[in-house]
N, C-alpha and C positions, 0 to 999 in steps of 0.2 A: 451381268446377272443372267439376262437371256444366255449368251451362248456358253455360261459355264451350267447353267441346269440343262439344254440342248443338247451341248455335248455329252455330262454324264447319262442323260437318259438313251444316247445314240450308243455308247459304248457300254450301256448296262444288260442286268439280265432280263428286265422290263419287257426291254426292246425285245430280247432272242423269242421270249414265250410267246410275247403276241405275235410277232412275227408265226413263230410255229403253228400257233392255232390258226391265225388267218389261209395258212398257208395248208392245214395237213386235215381241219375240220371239215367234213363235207358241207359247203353252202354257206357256212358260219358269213363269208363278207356280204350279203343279201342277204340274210335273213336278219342281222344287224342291222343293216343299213333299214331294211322293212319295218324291226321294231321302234329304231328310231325315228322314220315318218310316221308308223302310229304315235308316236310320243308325241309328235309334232302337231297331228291332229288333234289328242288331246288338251295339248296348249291352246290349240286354236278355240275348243269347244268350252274351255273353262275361262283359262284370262281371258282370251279375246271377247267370248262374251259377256264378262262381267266387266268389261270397259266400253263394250257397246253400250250396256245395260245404263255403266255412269254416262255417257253422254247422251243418253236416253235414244239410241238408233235400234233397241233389240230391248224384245219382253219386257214390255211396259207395266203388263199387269203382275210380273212380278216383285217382290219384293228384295229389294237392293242387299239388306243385309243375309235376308236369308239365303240369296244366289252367293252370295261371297263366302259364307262358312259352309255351303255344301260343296262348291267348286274347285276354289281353291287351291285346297288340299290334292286335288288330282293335278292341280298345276306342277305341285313341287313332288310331285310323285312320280309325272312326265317326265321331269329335268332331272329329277334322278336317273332314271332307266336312262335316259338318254345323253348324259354325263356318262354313266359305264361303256356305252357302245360306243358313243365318240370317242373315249379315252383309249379302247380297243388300235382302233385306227393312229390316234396318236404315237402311243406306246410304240407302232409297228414303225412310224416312217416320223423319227419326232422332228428331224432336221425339219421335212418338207413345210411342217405345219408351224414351225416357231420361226419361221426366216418367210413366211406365206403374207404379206401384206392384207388380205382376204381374209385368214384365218384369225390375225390381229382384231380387226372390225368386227369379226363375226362375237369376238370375246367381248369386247369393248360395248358392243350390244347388249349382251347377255346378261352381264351383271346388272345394269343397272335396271333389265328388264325384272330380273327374279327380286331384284331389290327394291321395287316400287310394287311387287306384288304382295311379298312380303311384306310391306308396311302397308297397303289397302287390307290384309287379311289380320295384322295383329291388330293395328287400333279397330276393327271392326270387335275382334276377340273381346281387349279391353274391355270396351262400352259398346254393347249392342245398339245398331242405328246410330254409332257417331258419324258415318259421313254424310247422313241426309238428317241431322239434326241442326245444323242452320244452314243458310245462304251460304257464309264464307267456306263451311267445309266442303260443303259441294263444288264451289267453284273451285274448288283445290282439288278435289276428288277428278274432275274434270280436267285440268290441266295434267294431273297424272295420267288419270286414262289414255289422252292424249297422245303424251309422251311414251308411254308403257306401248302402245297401240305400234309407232312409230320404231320402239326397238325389238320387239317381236318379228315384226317386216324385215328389219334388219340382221336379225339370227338368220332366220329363215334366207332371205336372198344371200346372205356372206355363207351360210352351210351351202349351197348350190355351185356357188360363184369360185370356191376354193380351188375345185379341181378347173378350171379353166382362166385362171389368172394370166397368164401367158398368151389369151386371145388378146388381152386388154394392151401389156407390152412387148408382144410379137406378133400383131394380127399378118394373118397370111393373105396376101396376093394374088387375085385369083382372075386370069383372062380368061374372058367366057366366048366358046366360041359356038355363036348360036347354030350354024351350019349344019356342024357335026352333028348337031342332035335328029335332024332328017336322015341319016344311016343309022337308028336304034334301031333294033327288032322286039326286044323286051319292054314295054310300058311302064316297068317296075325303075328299071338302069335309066331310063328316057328322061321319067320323073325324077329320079335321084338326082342323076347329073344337070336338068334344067337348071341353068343361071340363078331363078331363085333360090332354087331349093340348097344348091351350092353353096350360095352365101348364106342364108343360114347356118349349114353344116358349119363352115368355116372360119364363121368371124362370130362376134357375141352377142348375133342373135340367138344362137343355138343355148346358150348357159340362158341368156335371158328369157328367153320363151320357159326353159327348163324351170326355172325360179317362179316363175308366174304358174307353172303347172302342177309344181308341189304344195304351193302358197294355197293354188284352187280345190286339187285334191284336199289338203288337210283341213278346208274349209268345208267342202263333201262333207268326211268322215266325220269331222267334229260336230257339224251340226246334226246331222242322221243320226248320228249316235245316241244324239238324248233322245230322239223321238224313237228312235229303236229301245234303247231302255224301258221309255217310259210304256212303249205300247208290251214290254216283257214285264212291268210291273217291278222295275229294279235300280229306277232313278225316277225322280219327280212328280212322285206319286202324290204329293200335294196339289196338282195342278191339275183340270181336267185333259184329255189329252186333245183337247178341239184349241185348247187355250197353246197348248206346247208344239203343237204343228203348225197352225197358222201363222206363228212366231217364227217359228225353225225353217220350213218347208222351203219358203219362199228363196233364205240365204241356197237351201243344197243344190237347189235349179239353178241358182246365177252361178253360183259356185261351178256346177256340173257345165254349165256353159261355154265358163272361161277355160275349163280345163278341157274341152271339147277340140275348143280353137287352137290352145295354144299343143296340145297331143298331136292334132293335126298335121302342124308345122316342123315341128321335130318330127315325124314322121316321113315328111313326105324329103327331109337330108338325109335319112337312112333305109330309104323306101326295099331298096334290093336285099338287103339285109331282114329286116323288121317281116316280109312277109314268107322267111321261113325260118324266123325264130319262134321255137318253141312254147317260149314264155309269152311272148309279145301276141301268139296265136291262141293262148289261154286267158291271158287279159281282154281280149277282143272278145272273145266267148261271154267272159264274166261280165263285160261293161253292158250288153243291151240287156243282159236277166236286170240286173240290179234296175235299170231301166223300167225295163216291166214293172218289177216288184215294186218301184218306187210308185209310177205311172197306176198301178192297177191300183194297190191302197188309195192313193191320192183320189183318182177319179171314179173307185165300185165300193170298195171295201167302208173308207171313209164316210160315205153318201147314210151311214145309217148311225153315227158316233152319239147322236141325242140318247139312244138307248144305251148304251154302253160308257157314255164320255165319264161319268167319274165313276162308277160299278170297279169293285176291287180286284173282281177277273174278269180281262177284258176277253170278248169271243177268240175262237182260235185263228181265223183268220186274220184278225192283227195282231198277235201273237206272232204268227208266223209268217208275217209281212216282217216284223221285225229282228226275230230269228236268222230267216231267211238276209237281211238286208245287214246286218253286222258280218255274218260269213263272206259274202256275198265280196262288200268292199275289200274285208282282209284280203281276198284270195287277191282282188285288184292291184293294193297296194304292195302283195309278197310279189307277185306275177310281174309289173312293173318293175321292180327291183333288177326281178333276177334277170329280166331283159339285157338290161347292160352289160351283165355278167355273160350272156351267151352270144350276143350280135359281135 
């Protein structure tokens, strides 16, 4: 069945269009790929946290069913948009991705992921507070989270992982000769070619650092986002916003940490490259503002929230803390993207 739907979608008209578009649209494979890490952040800021929420690790003081029927629904709005773009990619190269052992796991995730969210969001529908209306549904509630939690990781790391399959059963060989590197004149090539940085580039550190970066990014995005929202007055306006930061804030610093480290690392295997790319010199730009932005709300702006924390227009400067901090990451996550596309 695989290779008779593989073949007709290789030898169809499917194939030719996406092919064309990928191929004749300006920017369309980054800017895809871009929408689809925002989708991913999404996932991250909705499921992810309404299974932190059931295993009580995020927003205590909210409440469980209401996080589920406001959330939710951006879950399965995410995986739409990001069904289309992935299916972009599919359509263009179907052989790669139906014969991709990587791309098999990555599906094999997926469904069961949308399909456990989908049943925390319908019987929630049903009967408002069924899963925290006894002991037993809770603990089930909990063993889903769990498992939901576990194949979301798993989308996420098998989307990364696809295009670098072949480090896993072809890793490459790599004698390092540390000598040579005493004849660099450029510190940029020096670092490139260093031994370590080498073996990252060339073996599956490089995908896995990759995977841990996007996992940490959409963890960013997903979290900042509701605090951004909420400080624009356009999600979770039930909450005060001292209540929805103290909550959030915490995850986008760790979050922002991990992707710090592992940015780093992939970095320093494409170093000669990475410091006159365009995009990569835009992203750099964009990472220390949103820094600020995050930094100065957090530790000026914040410092005064008792006047403002539940008032229905909050002042302009967190307005546009959070303005400012939605653009801010986009231009991040396009910027990143189109790296790949120009190094």
């Amino acid at each position: 069945m695989r290779d008779v739907v593989a073949q007709w979608l290789a030898d169809g008209q499917l194939r030719e269009l996406a092919t064309y578009l990928l191929s004749t649209v300006p920017g369309l494979p980054p800017i895809s790929q871009s929408i689809h890490i925002l989708g991913i952040a999404t996932v991250v800021g909705t499921a992810g946290m309404v299974n932190l929420k059931l295993l009580g690790l995020a927003l205590p003081n909210q409440n469980v069913s209401e996080m589920i029927r406001r959330l939710l629904p951006w879950t399965f709005i995410a995986v739409a948009v990001n069904f289309a773009t992935g299916m972009l990619f599919i359509l263009a190269r179907p052989i790669r991705y139906f014969y991709n052992p990587i791309a098999t796991a990555k599906f094999a995730f997926l469904i069961p992921a949308v399909a456990l969210a989908f049943a925390i969001y319908w019987m929630n529908r049903r009967q408002h507070g069924y899963w925290e209306a006894s002991a037993g549904r809770l603990l089930g509630a909990r063993i889903i989270a769990v498992v939901s939690l576990v194949c979301w990781i798993g989308v996420m790391l098998g989307g990364r992982w696809i295009a670098y399959s072949e480090y896993i059963t072809d890793p490459i060989p790599l004698p390092f000769d540390w000598e040579a590197l005493a004849g660099y004149t450029s510190f940029w090539i020096w670092l490139q070619d260093h031994p370590i940085s080498a073996h990252i580039g060339f073996t599956w550190w490089f995908p896995l650092l990759e995977s841990i970066h996007v996992i940490a990014i959409a963890l960013v995005v997903g979290s900042i986002a509701t605090v951004d929202l909420r400080l624009l007055g356009l999600a979770a306006v039930r909450y005060p916003v001292s209540q929805v930061v103290r909550k959030l804030v915490p995850w986008t610093w760790a979050a922002f940490a991990v992707a710090a480290v592992t940015g780093l690392g992939m970095f320093v295997s494409r170093a000669s490259g990475y410091v006159v790319n365009p995009a990569f010199l835009i992203k750099l730009s964009l990472l220390p503002l949103a820094f600020i932005n995050m930094a100065y709300f957090q530790f000026r702006t914040f410092r005064g929230v008792e006047e403002w924390d539940t008032t229905a227009q909050l002042p302009p400067a967190a307005r546009a803390a959070g303005a400012a901090s939605l653009l801010l990451w986009a231009g991040i996550v396009f910027a990143g993207r189109w790296t790949g596309h120009i190094i």
